[in-house]
KOLKEKE-273973 format. One record per residue: residue in three letters; chain; z negated, x negated, y of N, C-alpha, C in turn. Coordinates in steps of 0.1 Angstrom, whole numbers, plus 5000, padded with zeros to 4 digits. Each point is the difference from the previous one (the first is absolute). Layout:
BEGIN
<site "ALA" "A" <Z X Y> <Z X Y> <Z X Y>>;
...
***
This chain:
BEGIN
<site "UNK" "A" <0232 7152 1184> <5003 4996 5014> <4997 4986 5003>>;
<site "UNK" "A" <4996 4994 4990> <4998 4985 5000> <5011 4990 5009>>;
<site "UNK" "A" <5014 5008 4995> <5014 4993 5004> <5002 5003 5019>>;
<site "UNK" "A" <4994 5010 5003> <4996 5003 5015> <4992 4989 5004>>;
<site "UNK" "A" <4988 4995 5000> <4986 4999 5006> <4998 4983 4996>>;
<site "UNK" "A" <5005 4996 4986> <5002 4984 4996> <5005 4994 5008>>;
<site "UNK" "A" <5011 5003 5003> <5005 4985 5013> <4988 4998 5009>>;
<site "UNK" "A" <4993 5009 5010> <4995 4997 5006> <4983 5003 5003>>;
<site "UNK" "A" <5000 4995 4984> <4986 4990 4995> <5000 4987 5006>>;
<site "UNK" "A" <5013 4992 5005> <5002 4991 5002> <4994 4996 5016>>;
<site "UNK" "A" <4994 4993 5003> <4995 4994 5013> <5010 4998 5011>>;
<site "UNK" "A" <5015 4996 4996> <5011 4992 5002> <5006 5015 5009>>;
<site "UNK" "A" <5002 5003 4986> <5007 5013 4999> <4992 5012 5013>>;
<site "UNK" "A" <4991 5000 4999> <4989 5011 5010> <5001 4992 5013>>;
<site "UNK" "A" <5001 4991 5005> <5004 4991 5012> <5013 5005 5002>>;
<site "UNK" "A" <5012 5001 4992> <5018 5003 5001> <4995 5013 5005>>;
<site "UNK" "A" <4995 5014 4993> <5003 5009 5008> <4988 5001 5011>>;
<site "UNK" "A" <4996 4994 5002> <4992 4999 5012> <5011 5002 5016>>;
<site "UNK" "A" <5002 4983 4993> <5012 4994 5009> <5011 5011 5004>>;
<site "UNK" "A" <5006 5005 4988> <5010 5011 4998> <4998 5012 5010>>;
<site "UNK" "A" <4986 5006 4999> <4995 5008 5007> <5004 5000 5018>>;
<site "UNK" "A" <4991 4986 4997> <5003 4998 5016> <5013 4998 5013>>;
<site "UNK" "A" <5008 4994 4986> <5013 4996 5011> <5008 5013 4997>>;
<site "UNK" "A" <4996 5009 4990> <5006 5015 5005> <4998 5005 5009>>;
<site "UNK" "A" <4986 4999 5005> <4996 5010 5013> <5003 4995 5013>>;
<site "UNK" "A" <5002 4981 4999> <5008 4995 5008> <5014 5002 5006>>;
<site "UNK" "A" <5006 5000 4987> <5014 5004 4998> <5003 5017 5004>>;
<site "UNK" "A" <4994 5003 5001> <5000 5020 5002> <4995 4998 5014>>;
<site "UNK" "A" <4994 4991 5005> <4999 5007 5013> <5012 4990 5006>>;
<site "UNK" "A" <5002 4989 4997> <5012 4996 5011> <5015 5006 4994>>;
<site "UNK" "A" <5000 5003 4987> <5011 5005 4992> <5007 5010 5006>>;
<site "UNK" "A" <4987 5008 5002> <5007 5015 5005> <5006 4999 5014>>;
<site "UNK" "A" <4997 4989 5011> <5011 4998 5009> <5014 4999 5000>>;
<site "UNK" "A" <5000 4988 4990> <5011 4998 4996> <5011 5011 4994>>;
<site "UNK" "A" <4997 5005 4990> <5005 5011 4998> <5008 5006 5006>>;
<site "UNK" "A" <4991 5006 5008> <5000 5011 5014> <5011 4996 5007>>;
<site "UNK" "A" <4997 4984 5008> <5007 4995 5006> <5016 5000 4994>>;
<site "UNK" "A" <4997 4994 4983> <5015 4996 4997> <4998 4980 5004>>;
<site "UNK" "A" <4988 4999 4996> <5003 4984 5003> <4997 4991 4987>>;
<site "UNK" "A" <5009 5004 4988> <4999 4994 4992> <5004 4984 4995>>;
<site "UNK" "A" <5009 5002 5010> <5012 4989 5000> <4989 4989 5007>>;
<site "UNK" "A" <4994 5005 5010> <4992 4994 5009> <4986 4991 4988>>;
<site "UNK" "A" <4994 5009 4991> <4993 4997 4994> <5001 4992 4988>>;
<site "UNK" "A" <5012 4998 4998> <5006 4992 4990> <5000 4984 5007>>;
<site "UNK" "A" <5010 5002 5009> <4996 4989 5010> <4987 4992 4998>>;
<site "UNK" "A" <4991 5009 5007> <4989 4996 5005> <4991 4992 4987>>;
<site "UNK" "A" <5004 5007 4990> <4988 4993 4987> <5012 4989 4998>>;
<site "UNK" "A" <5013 4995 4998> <5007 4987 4998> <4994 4991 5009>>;
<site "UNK" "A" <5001 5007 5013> <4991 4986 5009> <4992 4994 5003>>;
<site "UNK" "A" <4990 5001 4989> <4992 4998 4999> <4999 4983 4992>>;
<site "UNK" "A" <5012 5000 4996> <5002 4984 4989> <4996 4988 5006>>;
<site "UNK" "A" <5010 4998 5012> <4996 4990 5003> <4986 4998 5002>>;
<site "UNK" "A" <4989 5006 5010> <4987 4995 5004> <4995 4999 4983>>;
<site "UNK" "A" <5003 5011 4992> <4992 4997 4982> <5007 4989 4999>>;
<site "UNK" "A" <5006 4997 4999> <5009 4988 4995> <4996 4986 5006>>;
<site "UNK" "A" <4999 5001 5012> <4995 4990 5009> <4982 4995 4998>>;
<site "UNK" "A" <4991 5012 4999> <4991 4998 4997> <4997 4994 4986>>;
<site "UNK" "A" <5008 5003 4988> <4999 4999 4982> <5007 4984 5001>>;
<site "UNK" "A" <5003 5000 5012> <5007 4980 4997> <4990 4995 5007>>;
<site "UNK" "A" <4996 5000 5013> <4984 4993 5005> <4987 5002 4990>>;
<site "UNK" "A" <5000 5009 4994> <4993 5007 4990> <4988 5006 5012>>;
<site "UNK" "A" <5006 5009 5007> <4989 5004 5008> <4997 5017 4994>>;
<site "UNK" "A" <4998 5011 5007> <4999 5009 4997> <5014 5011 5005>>;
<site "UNK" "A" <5001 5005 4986> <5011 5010 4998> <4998 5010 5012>>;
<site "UNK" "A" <4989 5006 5001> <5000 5014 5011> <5000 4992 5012>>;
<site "UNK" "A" <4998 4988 5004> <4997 4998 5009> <5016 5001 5013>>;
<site "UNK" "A" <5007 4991 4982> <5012 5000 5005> <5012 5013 5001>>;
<site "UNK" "A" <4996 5011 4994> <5004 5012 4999> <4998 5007 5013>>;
<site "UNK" "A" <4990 5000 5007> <4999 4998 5014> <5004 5000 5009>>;
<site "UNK" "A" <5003 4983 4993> <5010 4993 5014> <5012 5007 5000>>;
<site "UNK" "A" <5007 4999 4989> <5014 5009 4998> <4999 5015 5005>>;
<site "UNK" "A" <4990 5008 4992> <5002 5007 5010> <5000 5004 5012>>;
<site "UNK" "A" <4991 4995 5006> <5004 5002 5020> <5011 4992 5002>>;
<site "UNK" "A" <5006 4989 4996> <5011 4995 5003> <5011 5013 4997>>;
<site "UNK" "A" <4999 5005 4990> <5009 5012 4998> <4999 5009 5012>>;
<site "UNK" "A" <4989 5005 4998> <4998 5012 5013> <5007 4998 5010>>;
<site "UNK" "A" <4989 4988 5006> <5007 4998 5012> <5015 4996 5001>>;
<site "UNK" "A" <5009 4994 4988> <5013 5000 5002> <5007 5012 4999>>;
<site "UNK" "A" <4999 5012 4993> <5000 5011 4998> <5002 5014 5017>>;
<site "UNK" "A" <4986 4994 5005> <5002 5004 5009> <5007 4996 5013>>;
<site "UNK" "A" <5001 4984 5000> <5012 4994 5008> <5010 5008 5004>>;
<site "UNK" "A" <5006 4998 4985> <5015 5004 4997> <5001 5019 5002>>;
<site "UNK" "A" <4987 5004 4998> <5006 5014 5005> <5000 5004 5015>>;
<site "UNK" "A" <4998 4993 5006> <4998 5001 5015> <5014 4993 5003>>;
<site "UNK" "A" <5009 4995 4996> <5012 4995 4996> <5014 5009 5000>>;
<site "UNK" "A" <5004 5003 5012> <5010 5014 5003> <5012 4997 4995>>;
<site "UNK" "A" <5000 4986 4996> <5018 4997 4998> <4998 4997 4984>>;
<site "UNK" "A" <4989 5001 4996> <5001 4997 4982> <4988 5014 4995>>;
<site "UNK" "A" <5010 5009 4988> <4987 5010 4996> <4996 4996 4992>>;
<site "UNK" "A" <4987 5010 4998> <4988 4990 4995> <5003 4998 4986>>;
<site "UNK" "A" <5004 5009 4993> <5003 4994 4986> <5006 4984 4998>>;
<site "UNK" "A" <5012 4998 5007> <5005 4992 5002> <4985 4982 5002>>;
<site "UNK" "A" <4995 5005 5009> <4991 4993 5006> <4988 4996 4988>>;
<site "UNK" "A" <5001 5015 4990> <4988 4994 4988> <5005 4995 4989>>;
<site "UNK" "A" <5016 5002 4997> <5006 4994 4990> <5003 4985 5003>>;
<site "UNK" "A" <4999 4998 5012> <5002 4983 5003> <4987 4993 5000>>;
<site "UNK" "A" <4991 5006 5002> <4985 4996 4998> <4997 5000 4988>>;
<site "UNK" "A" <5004 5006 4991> <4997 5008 4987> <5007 4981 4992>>;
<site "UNK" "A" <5012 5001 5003> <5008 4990 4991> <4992 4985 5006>>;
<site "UNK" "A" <5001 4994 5013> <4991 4993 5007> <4989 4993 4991>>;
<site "UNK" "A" <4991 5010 5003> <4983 5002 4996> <5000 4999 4981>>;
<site "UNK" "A" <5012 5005 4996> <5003 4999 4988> <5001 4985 4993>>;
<site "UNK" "A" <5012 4993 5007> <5001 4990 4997> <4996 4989 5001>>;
<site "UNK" "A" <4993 4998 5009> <4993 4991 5006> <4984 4999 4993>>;
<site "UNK" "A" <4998 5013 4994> <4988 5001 4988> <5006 4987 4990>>;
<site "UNK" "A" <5014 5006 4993> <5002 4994 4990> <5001 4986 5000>>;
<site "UNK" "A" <5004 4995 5010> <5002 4988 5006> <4988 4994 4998>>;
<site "UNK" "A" <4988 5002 5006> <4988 4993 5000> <4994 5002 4988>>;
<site "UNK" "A" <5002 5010 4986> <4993 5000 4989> <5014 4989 4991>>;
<site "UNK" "A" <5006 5002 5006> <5009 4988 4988> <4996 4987 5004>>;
<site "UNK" "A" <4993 4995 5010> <4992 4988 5002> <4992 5000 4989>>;
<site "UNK" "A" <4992 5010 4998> <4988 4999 4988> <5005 4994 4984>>;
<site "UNK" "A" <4991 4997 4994> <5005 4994 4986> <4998 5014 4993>>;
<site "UNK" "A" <4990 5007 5003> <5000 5018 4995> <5007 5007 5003>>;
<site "UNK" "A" <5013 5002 5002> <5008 5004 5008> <5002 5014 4988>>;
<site "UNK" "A" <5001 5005 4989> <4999 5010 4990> <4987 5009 5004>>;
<site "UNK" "A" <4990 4989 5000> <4988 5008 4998> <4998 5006 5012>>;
<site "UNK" "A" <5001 4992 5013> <4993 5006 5012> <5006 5012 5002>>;
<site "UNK" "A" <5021 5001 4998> <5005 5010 5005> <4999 5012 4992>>;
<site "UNK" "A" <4998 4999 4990> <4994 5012 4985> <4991 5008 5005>>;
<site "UNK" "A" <4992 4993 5008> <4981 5003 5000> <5002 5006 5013>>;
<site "UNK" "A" <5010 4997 5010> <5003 5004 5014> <5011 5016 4999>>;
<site "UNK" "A" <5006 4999 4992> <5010 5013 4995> <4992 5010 4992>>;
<site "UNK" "A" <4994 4995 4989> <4994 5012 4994> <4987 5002 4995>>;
<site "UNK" "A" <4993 4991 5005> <4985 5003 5008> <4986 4999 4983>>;
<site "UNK" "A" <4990 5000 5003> <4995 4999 4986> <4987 5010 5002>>;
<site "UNK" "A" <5001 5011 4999> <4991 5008 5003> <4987 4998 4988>>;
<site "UNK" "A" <5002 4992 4989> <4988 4999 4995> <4994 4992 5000>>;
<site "UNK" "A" <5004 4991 5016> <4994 4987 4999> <4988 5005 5017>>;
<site "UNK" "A" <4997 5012 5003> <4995 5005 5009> <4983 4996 4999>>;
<site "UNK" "A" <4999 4990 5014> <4982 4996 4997> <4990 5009 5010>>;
<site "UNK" "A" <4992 5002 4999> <4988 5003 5003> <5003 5000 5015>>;
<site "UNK" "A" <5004 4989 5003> <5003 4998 5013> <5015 5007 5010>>;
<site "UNK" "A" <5008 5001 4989> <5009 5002 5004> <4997 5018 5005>>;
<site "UNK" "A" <4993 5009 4987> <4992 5013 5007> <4996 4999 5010>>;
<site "UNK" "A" <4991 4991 5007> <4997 5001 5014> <5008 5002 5008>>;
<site "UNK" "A" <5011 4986 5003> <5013 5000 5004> <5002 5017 5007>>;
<site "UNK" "A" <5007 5006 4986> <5009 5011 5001> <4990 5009 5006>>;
<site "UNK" "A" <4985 5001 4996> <4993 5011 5007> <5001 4999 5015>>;
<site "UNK" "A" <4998 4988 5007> <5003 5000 5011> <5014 4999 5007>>;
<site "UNK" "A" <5013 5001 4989> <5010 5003 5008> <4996 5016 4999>>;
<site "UNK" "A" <4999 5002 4990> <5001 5020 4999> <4991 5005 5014>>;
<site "UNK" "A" <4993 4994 5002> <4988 5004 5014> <5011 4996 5017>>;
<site "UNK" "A" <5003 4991 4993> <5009 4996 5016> <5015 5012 4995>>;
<site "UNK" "A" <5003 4999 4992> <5014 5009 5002> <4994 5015 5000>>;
<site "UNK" "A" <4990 5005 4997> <4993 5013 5003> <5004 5002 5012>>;
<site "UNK" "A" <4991 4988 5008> <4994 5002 5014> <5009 4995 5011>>;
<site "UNK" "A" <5013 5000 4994> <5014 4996 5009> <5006 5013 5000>>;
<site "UNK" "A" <5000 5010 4985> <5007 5010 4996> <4993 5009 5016>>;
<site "UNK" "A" <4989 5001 4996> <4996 5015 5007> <4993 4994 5014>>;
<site "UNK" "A" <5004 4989 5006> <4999 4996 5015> <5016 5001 5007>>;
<site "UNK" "A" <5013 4998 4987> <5012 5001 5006> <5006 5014 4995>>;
<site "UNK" "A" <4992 5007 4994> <5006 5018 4993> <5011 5001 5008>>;
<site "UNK" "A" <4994 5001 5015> <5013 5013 5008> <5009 4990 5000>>;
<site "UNK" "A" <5002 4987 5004> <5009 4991 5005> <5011 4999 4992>>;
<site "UNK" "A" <4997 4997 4988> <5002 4999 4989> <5011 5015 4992>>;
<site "UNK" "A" <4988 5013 5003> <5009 5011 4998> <5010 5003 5011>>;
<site "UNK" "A" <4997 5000 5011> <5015 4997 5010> <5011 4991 4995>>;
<site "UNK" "A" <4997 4993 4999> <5008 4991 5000> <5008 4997 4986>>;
<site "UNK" "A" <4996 5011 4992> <5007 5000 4989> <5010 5012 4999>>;
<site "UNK" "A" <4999 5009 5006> <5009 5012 5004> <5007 4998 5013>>;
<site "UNK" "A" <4993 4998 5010> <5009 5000 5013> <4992 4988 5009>>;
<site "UNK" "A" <5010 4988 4996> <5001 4985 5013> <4997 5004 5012>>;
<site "UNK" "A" <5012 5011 5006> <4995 5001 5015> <4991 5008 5000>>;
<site "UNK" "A" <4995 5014 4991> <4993 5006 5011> <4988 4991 4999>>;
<site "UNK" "A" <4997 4984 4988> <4987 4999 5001> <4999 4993 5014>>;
<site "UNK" "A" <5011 4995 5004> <5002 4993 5014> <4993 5008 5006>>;
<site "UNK" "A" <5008 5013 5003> <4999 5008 5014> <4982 5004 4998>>;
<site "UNK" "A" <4998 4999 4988> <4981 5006 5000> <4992 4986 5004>>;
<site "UNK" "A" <5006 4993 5000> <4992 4988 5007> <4994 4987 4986>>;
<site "UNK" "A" <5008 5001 4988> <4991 4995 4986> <5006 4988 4999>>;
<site "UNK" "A" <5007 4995 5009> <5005 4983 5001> <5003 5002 4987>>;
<site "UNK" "A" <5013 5006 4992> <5005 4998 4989> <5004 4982 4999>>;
<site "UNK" "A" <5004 4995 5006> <5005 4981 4997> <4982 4994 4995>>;
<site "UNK" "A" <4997 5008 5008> <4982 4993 4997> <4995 5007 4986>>;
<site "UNK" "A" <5004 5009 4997> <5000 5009 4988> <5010 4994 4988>>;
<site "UNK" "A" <5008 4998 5003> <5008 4994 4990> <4996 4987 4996>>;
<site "UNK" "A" <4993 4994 5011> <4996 4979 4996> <4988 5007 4992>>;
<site "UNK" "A" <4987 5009 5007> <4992 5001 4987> <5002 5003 4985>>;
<site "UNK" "A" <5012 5009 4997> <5006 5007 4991> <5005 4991 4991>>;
<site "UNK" "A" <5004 4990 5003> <5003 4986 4993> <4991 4989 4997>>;
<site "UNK" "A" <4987 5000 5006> <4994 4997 4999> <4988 5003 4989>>;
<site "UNK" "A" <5001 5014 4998> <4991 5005 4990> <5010 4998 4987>>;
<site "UNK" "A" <5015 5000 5002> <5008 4999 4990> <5000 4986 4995>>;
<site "UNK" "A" <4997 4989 5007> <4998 4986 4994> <4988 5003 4995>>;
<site "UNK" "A" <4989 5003 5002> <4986 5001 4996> <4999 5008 4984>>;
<site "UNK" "A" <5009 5013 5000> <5004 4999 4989> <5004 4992 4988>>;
<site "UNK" "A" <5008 4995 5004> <5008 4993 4993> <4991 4985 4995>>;
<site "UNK" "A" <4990 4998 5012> <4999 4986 4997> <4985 5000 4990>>;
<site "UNK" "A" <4994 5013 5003> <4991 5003 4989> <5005 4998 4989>>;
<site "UNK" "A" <5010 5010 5001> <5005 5006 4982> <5007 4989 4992>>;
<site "UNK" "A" <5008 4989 5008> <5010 4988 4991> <4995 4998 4987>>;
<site "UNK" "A" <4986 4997 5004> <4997 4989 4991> <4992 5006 4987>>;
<site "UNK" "A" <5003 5014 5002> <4993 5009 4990> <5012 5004 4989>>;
<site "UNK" "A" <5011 5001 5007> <5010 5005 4996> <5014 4996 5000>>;
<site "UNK" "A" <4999 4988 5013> <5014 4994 5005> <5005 5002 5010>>;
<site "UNK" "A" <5013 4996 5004> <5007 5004 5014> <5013 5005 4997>>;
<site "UNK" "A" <5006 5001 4985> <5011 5010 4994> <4992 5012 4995>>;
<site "UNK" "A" <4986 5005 4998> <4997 5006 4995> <4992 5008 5006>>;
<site "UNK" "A" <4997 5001 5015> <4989 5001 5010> <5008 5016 5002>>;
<site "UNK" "A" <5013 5002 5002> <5006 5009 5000> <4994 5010 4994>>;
<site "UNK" "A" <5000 4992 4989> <5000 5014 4989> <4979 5013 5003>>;
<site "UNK" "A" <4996 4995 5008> <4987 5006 5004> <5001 5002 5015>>;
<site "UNK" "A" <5013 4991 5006> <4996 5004 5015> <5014 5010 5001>>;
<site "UNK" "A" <5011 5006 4992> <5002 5005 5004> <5002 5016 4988>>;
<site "UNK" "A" <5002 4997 4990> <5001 5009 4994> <4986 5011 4999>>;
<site "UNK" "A" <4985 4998 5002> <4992 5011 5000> <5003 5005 5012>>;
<site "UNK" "A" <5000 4998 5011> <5001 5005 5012> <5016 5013 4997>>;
<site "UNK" "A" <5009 4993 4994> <5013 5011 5001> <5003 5006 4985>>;
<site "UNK" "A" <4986 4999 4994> <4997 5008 4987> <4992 5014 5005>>;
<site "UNK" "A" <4995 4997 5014> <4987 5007 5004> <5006 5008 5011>>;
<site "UNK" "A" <5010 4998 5004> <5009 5000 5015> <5004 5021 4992>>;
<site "UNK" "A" <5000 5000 4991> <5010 5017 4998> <4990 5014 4997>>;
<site "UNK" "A" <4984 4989 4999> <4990 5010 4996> <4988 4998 5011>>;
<site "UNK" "A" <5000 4993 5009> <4990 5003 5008> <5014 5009 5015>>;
<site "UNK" "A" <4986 5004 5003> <5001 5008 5017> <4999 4989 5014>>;
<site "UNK" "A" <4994 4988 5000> <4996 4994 5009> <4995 4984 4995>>;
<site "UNK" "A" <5002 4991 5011> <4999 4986 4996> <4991 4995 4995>>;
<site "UNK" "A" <4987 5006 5002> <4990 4996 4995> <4998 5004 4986>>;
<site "UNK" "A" <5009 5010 4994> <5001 5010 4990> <5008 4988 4990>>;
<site "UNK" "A" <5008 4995 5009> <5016 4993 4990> <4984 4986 4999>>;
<site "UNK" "A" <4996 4992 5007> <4991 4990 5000> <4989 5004 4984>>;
<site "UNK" "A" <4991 5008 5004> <4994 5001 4987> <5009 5005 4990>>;
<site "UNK" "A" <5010 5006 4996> <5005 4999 4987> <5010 4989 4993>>;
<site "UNK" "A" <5002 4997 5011> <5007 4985 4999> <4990 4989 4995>>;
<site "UNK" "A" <4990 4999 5003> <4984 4991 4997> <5000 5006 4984>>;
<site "UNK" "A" <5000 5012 5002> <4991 5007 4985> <5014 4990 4989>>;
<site "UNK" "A" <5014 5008 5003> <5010 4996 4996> <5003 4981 4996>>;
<site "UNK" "A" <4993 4996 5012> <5002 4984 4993> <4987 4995 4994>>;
<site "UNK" "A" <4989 5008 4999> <4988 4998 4989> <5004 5006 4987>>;
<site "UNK" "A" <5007 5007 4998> <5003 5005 4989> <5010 4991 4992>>;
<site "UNK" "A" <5009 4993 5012> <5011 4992 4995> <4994 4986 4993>>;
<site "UNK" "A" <4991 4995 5008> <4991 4987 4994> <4992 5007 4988>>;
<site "UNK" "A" <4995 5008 5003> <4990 5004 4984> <5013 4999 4986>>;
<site "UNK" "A" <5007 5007 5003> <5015 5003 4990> <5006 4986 4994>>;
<site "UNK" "A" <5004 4994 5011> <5003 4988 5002> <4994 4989 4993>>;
<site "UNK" "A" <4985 4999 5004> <4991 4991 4988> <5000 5007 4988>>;
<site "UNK" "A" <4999 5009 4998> <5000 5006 4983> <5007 4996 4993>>;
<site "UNK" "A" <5014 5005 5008> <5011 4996 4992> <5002 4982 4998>>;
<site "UNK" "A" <5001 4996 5011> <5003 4983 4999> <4986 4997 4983>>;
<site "UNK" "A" <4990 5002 5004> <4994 4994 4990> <5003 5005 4989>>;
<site "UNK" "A" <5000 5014 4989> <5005 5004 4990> <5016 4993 5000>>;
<site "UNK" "A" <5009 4998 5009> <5012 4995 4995> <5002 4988 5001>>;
<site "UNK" "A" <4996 4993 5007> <4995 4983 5003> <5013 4999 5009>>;
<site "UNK" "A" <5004 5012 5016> <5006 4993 5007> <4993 4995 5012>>;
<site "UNK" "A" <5007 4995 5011> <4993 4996 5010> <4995 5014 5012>>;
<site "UNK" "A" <4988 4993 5000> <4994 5014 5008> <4999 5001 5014>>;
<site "UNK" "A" <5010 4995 5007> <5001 4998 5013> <5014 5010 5001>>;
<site "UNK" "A" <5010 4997 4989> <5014 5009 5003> <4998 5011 4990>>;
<site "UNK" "A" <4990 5003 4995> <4997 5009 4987> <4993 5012 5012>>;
<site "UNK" "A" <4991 4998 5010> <4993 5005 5012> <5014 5005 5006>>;
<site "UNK" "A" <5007 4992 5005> <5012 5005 5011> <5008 5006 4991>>;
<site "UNK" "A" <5002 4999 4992> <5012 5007 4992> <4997 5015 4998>>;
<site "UNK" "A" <4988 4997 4995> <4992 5017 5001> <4996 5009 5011>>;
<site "UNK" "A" <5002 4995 5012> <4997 5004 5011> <5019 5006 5006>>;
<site "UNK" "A" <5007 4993 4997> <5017 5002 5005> <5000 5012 4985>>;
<site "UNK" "A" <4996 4999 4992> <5002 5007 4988> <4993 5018 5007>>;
<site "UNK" "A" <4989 4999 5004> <4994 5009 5008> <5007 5007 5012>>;
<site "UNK" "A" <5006 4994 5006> <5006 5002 5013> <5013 5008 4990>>;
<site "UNK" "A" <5007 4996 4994> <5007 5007 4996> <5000 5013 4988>>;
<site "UNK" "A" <4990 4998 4995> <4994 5013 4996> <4998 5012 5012>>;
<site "UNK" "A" <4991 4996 5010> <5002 5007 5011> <5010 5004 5005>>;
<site "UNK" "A" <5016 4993 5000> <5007 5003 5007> <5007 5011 4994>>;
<site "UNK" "A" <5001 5002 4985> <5006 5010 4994> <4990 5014 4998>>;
<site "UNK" "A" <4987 4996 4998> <4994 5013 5003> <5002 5009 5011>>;
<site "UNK" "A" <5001 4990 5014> <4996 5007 5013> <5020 5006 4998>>;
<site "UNK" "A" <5006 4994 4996> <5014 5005 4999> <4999 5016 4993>>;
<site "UNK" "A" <4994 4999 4985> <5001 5012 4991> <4995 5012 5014>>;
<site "UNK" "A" <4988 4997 5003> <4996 5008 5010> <5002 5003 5012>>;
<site "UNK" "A" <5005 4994 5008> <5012 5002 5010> <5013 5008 4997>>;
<site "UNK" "A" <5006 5001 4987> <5009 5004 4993> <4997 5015 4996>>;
<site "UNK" "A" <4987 4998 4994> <4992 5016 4999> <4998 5008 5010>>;
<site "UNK" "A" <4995 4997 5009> <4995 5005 5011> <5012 5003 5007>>;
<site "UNK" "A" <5011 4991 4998> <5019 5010 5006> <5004 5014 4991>>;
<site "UNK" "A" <4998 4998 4992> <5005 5009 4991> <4986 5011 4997>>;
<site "UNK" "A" <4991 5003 5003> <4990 5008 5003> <5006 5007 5013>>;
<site "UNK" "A" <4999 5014 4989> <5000 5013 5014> <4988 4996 5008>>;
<site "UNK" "A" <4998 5004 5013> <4994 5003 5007> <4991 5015 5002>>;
<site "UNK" "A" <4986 5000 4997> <4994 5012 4996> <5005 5010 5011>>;
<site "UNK" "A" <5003 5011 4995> <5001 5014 5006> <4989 4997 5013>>;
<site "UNK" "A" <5001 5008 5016> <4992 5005 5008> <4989 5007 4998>>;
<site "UNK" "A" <4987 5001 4999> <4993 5012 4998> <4995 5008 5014>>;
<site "UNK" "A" <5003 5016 4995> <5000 5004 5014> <4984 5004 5003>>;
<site "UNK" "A" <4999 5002 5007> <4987 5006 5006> <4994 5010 5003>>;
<site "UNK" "A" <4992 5010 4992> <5003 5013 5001> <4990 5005 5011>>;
<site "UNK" "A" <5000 5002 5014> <4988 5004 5009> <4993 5012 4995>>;
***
C-alpha cells in the first residue's frame, strides 16, 4: 500500500489535498446551483473574467486575489446589468462580457515581460504550490459560501425551478440571482489559483451533475458532489505524482471522468428499472 499513502508523506503534497478538499466543498455548494439552474455557460464566463484584475494586479505586482475580486464584481455586476436588459438576452449579454473581460485580460498581460508564465499559472493553476495561508483563505470562503447557501436555500430553490412563482412568494428572485452570482464569483475566485480558470470547471461543475441522478434533494446533490470532488483531488494527486502529470488538470480530469462514469451508470439503471416488470399487487386478506 506504500504506492497509496507515499505521495502524501509529502508536506507539499498534504497542503494540495487539503486545498483540493476545500474548493470541492466550495465548488458543491455554489456548483449545485448552477447545474440546477443550467448556468454553465454563465460560469465559464465568470472564471475567464477574472484576467484582467489577475493580470492587472501580476503587472503592478500587487496581489492576485485581490484582483480576482475586482473582476469579479465587475463581472457580477455587469452580468446583472445586462440581464435586466429587455432588448438583449442574457446569454447574448455574457458572451459580450465573456469576450470583453477576456481580452482586455490579455491585453494587459502582454504588457508584462512574463507574458508565458503569468498566463500558464492563470489557466491551469498550481495546486502544489498551496501555502499554509492560502488554507486559511479557502476555510473562510467555505464558511462564507456555507453561510450564503443556507441564508438564500428557499430563494435560491425558487428560483431555480420557477422565476415567477419565486416572484409571486415575495423572494426578490433579481435579488436572488445578484447573490447567486456572487457566491458563483466567490467560487471561482477561491478555486483559480488552486486549479485555474480553464480548469475551475472541472470541480464546479461536474461533481454537482455527477451527484445530480443519485441524490433526492439539494442538499443531497451538495454533499455528494463535495464527497465526489474530494475523491477527485485525492485520485487526481495519486495519479499526477506516480505519472509525473500536472496535478491541477490530472484533479479536473478525474472529476469530468467521474461525472461521466455516473452518467452511464445512472443510464444502465434508468434503462433497468424500464424494462423491470412492475411487482404484482398483493391482496389483502381481511
Amino acid at each position: 500500500m506504500e504506492w497509496l499513502t507515499a505521495p502524501f508523506e509529502a508536506t507539499f503534497v498534504q497542503r494540495a489535498l487539503w486545498g483540493g478538499i476545500l474548493v470541492s466543498a466550495i465548488c458543491a455548494s455554489a456548483g449545485t446551483w448552477v447545474v440546477l439552474r443550467g448556468m454553465a455557460f454563465l460560469g465559464d464566463a465568470m472564471s475567464h473574467g477574472l484576467l484582467p484584475g489577475v493580470a492587472l494586479a501580476a503587472l503592478l505586482g500587487g496581489n492576485l486575489m485581490v484582483g480576482a475580486v475586482a473582476s469579479a464584481v465587475v463581472m457580477t455586476a455587469g452580468v446583472t446589468a445586462l440581464g435586466r436588459t429587455p432588448r438583449l438576452s442574457q446569454d447574448t449579454g455574457i458572451g459580450l462580457l465573456f469576450v470583453g473581460m477576456l481580452s482586455l485580460g490579455v491585453i494587459i498581460v502582454s504588457r508584462s515581460q512574463s507574458f508565458a508564465v503569468d498566463l500558464t499559472g492563470f489557466l491551469f493553476g498550481d495546486v502544489l504550490a498551496v501555502r499554509q495561508q492560502d488554507l486559511l483563505v479557502l476555510a473562510v470562503a467555505l464558511l462564507a459560501t456555507l453561510m450564503v447557501s443556507v441564508l438564500g436555500h428557499r430563494a435560491f430553490l425558487a428560483l431555480a425551478f420557477d422565476e415567477h412563482k419565486a416572484h409571486t412568494l415575495g423572494l426578490r428572485p433579481r435579488l436572488a440571482h445578484a447573490v447567486l452570482l456572487g457566491l458563483l464569483g466567490l467560487a471561482i475566485v477561491a478555486s483559480f489559483h488552486i486549479v485555474g480558470t480553464l480548469l475551475v470547471l472541472g470541480l464546479l461543475i461536474a461533481p454537482p451533475a455527477a451527484a445530480r441522478p443519485w441524490a433526492r434533494s439539494v442538499r443531497g446533490i451538495m454533499t455528494l458532489a463535495a464527497l465526489l470532488g474530494a475523491t477527485a483531488t485525492f485520485g487526481g494527486l495519486l495519479l499526477s505524482w506516480h505519472l509525473s502529470t500536472a496535478a491541477g488538470a490530472t484533479v479536473a480530469a478525474l472529476a469530468v471522468s467521474l461525472f461521466f462514469l455516473s452518467h452511464t451508470l445512472s443510464g444502465l439503471r434508468d434503462r433497468r428499472a424500464r424494462h423491470t416488470p412492475a411487482p404484482a399487487p398483493v391482496l389483502e386478506v381481511d
